[in-house]
LUMDO-242164 format. One record per residue (C-alpha): x, z, y. Coordinates in pm, whole numbers, padded with zeros to 5 digits, always signed. Each point is the difference from the previous one (the first is absolute). Last residue first. Example, Ala and Ser with C-alpha at 12.3 -4.5 7.8 and 13.67 -1.06 7.14 Angstrom:
+01367+00714-00106/-00137+00066-00344/
END
This chain:
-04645-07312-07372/-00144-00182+00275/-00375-00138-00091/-00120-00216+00182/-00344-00095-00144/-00160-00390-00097/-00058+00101-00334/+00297+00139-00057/+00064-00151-00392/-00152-00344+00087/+00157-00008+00357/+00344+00063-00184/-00132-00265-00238/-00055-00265+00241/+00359+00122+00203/+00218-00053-00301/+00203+00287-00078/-00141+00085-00333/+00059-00371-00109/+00356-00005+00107/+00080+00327-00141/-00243-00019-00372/+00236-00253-00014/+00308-00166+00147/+00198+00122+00330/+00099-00323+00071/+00354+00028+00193/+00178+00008+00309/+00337-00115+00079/+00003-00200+00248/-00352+00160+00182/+00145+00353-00011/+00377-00104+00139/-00190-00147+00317/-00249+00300+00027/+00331+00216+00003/+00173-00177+00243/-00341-00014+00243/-00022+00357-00080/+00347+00082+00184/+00280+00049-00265/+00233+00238+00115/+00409+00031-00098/+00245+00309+00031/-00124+00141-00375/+00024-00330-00164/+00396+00035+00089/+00023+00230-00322/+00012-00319-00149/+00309-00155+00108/+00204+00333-00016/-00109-00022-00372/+00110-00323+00004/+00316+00045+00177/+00084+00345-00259/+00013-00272-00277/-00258-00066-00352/-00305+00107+00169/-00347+00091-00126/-00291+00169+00242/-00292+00198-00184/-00225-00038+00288/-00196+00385+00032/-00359+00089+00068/-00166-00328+00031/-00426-00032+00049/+00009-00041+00365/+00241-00286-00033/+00246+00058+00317/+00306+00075-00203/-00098-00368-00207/+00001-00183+00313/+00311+00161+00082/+00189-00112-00288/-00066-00356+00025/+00104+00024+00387/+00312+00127-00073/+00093-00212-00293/-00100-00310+00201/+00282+00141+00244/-00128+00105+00355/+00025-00165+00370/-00415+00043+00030/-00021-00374+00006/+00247-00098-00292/-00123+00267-00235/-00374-00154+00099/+00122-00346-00127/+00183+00088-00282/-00318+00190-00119/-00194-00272+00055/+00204-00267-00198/+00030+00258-00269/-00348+00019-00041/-00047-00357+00030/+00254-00025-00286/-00172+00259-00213/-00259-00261-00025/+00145-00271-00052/+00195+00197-00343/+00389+00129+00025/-00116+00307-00196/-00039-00151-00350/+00317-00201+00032/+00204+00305+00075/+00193-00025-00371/+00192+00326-00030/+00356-00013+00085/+00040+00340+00131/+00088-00080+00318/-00331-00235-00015/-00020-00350-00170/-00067-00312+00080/+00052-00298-00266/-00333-00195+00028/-00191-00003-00337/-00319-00022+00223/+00186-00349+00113/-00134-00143+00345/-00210+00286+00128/+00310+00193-00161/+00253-00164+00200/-00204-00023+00335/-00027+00358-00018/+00375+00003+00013/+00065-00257+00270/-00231+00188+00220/+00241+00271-00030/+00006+00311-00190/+00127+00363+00189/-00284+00025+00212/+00016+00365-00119/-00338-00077-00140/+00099-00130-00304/+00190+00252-00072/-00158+00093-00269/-00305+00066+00162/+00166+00183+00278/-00201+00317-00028/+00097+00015-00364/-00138+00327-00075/-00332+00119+00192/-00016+00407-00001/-00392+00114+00047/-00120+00336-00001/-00297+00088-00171/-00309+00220+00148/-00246-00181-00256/-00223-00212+00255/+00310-00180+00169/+00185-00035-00388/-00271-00133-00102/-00013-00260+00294/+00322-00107-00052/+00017-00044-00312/-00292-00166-00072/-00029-00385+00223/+00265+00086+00245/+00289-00004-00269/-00045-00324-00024/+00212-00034+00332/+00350-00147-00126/+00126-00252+00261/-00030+00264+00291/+00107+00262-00195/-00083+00290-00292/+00118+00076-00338/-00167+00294-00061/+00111+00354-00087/-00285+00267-00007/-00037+00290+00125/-00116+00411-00058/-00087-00071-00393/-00158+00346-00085/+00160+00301-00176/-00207+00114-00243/-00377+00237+00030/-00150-00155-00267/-00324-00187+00185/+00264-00074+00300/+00260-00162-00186/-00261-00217-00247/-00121-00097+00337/+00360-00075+00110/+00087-00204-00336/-00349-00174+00025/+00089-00149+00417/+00348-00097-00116/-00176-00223-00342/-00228-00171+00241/+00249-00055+00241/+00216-00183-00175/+00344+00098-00047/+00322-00093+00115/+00157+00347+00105/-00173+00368-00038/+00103+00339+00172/+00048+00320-00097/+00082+00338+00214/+00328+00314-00034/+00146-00109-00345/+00219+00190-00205/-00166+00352+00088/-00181+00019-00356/-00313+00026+00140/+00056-00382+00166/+00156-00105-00352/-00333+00080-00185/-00237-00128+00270/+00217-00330-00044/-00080+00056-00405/-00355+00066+00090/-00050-00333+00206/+00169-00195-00257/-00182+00096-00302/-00329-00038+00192/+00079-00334+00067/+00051-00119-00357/+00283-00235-00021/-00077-00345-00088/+00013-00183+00316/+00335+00072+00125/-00071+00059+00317/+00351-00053+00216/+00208+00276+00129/-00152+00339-00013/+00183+00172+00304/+00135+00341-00004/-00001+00134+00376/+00232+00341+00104/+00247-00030-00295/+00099+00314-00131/+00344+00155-00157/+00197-00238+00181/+00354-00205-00108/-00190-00302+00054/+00148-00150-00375/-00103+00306-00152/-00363+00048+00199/-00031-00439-00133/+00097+00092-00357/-00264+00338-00013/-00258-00223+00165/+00025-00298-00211/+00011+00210-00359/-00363+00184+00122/-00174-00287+00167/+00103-00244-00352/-00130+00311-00212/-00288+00028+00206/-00130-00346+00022/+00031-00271+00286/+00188-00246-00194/+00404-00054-00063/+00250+00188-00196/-00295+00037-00295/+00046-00390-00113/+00358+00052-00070/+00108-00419-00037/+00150+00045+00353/+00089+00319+00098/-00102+00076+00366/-00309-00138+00013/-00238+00014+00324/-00239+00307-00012/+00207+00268+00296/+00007+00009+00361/+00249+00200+00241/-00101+00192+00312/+00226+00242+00218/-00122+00115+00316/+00291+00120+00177/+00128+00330+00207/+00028+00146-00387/+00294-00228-00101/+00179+00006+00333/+00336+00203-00168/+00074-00285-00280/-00291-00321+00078/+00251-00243+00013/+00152+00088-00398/-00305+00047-00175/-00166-00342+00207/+00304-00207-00126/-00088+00191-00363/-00395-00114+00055/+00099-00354+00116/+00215-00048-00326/-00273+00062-00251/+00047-00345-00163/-00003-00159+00364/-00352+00129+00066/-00173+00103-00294/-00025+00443+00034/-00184-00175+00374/+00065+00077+00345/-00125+00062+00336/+00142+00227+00312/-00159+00176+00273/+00117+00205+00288/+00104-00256+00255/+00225+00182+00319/+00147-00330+00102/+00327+00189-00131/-00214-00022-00345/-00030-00323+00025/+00352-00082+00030/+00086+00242-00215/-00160-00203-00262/+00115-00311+00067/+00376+00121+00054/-00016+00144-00385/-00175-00347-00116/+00289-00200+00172/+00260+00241-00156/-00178+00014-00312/-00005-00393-00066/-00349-00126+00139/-00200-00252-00231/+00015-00350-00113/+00087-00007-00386/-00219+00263-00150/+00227+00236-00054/+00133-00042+00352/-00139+00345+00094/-00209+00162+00277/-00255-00310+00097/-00307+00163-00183/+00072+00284+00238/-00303-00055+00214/+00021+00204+00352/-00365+00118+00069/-00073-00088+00376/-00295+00180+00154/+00204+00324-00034/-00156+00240-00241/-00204+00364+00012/-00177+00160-00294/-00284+00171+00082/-00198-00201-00257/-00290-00179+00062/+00183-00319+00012/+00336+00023+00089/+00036+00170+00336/+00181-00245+00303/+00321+00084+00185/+00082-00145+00283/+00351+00073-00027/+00086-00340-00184/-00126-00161+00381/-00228-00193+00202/-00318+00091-00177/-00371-00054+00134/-00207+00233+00007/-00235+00031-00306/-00389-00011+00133/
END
């Protein structure tokens, strides 16, 4: 059974690997006002020594965030600590629009992506190289070999895979293992209490394949900072065309459904019981997953960082848990709901208890 954490020193291993991370992943999606609501360098610069002076060891980015900006903030933080970190950057989404090989999962999109990003980083080797987003159209075998290619080569140290089905994870590492590549060691997720469809395949491959897990967007878009008001869900129940947006101004409307208002109505409650923030308590339920490795955490100032690493002081008894379970629970669909139902469990036993 994993213990539980109550700090970025409790280190967990990634997967199968040996490779050791803290159980918060700082996101730097937020280095950069590129994109017109991010962290200016200074901010993003006392960010990440912030977490570091917390003693965190791992940090996420992407060749796309910002235009490429996050990786040269990164370069520049990281000078004289770069090997005390574990470095991971993605590659697939398009850099070069209208250039239909600067984005994709194949090799000559890996190859130009990785060279760019170990530039901007000022590194020679990145310690996790993360496929992005399937594309749907590149053969798998292609990518495993080029990752196995880059791995021998010394420019990447493991591989992981973000926003992919499960399926198409669980064929990449069994064409990995019949060739002798490098293996997917984790997968990214996006993972929370209003986003849980992850539990039907994901999860549970990942369990039976030896993956780690690292949910982004804890917070469901913020929507589970407590941060929009009745008033605001009442909006978009009224209009669906509602006018609220996030700090990026993004249309919420999607998010700010019934039933991720119970949720937040729960949560809200709990963080007011236990003396926590809803951040807090959102964040912690997701530490205490037993399936979670790492909770790639976002922030845009030092206070919300300082905000978040706060999940690590708080407890959720089962009672707070069971509570947060029922709001936000969902249908597991088929073959899982049928599988697990007790007349065919009885069917498939015959009657035996068998403990696995």
């Amino acid at each position: 059974m994993r213990g539980r954490v109550q700090a970025l020193t409790d280190f967990r291993l990634l997967g199968c690997s040996g490779l050791r991370i803290s159980p918060l992943t700082l996101g730097t999606m937020t280095f950069g006002t590129e994109s017109g609501w991010g962290a200016d360098v200074e901010s993003s610069r006392r960010i990440f020594d912030a977490y570091l002076a917390h003693g965190g060891n791992c940090i996420d980015t992407a060749n796309f965030y910002t235009g490429g900006v996050s990786e040269t903030y990164l370069g520049d933080f990281m000078a004289g600590k770069r090997d005390r970190l574990v470095l991971a950057t993605k590659y697939s989404l398009n850099t070069h629009r209208g250039d239909p090989n600067a984005g994709g999962n194949h090799r000559k999109c890996m190859v130009q992506s990785v060279e760019a990003s170990l530039k901007r980083l000022a590194t020679d080797y990145v310690d996790l190289l993360w496929v992005h987003i399937w594309d749907g159209i590149t053969p798998i075998d292609e990518v495993m070999r080029a990752l196995d290619d880059l791995v021998r080569a010394g420019k990447v140290l493991y591989v992981g895979v973000s926003d992919t089905p499960a399926w198409k994870v669980a064929q990449a590492n069994t064409i990995a293992a019949f060739r002798g590549w490098s293996p997917f060691i984790a997968i990214q997720i996006e993972y929370s209490l209003i986003e849980r469809t992850v539990e039907r395949e994901l999860l549970p491959m990942a369990d039976d394949l030896g993956l780690g897990v690292l949910p982004w967007s804890p917070l469901g878009g913020a929507v589970l900072t407590g941060k929009y008001t009745a008033a605001d869900f009442d909006a978009v129940k009224a209009s669906p065309a509602a006018a609220v947006h996030d700090a990026g101004s993004r249309p919420v409307a999607k998010r700010l459904t019934d039933r991720n208002r119970g949720i937040v109505d729960v949560l809200c409650c709990i963080a007011g019981e236990i003396n926590a923030t809803a951040p807090q308590v959102a964040l912690r339920w997701l530490l205490d997953r037993s399936t979670v490795t790492s909770v790639i955490l976002g922030a845009r100032t030092p206070a919300q960082l300082e905000e978040n690493l706060g999940s690590f002081a708080i407890t959720l008894d089962p009672g707070h848990v069971q509570r947060l379970d029922d709001a936000s629970g969902i249908d597991l669909g088929f073959p899982m709901e049928f599988i697990n139902r007790p007349t065919i469990r009885d069917l498939v036993t015959g009657g035996s208890r068998i403990i696995p």
